[in-house]
C-alpha positions in Angstrom: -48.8 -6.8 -74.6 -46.8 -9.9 -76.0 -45.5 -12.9 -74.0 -42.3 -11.9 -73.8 -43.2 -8.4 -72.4 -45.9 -10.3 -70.2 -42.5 -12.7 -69.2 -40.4 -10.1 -68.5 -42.7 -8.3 -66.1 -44.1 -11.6 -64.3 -40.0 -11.9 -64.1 -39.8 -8.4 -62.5 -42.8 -9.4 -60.2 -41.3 -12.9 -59.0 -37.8 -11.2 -58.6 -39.4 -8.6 -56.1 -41.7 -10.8 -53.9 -38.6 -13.1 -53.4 -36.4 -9.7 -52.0 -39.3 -8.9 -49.7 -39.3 -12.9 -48.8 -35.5 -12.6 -47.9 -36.1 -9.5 -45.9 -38.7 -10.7 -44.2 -36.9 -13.9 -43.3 -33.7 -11.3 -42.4 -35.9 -9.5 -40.1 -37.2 -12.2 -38.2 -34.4 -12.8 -35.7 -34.3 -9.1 -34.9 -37.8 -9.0 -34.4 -37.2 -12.2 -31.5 -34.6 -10.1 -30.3 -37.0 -6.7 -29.6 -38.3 -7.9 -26.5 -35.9 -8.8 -24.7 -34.0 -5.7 -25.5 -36.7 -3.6 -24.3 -37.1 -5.1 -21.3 -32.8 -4.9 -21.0 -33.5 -1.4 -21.7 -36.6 -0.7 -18.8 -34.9 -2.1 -16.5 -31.1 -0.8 -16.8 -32.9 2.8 -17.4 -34.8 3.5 -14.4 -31.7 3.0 -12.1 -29.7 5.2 -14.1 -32.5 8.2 -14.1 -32.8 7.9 -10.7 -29.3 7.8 -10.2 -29.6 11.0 -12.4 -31.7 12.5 -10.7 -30.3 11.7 -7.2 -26.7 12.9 -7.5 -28.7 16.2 -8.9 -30.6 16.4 -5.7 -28.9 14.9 -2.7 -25.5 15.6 -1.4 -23.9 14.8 2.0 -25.6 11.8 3.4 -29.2 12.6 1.3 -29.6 16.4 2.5 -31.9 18.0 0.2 -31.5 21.3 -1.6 -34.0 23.3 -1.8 -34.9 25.8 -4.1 -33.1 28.6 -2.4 -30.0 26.7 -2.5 -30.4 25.5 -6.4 -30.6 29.7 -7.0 -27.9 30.6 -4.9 -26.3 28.1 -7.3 -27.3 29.0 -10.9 -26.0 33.2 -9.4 -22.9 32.0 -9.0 -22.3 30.2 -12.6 -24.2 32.2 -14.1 -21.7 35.3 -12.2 -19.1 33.0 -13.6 -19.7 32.8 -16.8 -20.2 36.6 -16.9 -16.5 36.8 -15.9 -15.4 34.7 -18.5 -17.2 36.0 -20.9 -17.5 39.5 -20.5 -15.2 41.9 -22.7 -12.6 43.3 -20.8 -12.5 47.1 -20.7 -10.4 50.0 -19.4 -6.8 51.1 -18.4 -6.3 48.1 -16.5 -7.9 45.3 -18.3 -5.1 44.3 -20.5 -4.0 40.8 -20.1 -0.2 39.7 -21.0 3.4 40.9 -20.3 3.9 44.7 -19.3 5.9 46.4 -22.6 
């Protein structure tokens, strides 16, 4: 290998450990920052799961449904969506203005 060659490629080398210097030193207020964002984000998170899960499973004045009730729930959309859904059929079943 000649010294140019050798130049060139110790060139290549310095020019590569100085980007992954200015990275590194790019990086480091972020990395400062990550623990105070994840403790932002524990502690703004439980509240809203909970609040989740709450309005999912208390209504009027924190009376629980039970299982019976969530069923009795899920027939009925799911009944609804069947009568969206479903292909209408028959004499009757056309929709629009009589003609």
């Amino acid at each position: 290998m000649t010294l140019a060659a050798k130049n060139v490629e110790a060139r290549r080398v310095e020019e590569r450990e100085s980007r992954v210097r200015r990275l590194r030193a790019a990086a480091v207020p972020y990395l400062l920052l990550l623990p105070a964002v994840l403790a932002l984000a524990a502690v703004s998170l439980y509240p809203t799961l909970d609040g989740i899960r709450a309005s999912l499973d208390r209504f009027r004045y924190g009376q629980v449904f039970g299982p019976d009730k969530w069923l009795a729930i899920v027939v009925i959309l799911a009944a609804q969506t069947y009568l969206l859904l479903a292909p209408a059929s028959g004499p009757g079943a056309a929709v629009g203005p009589p003609g």
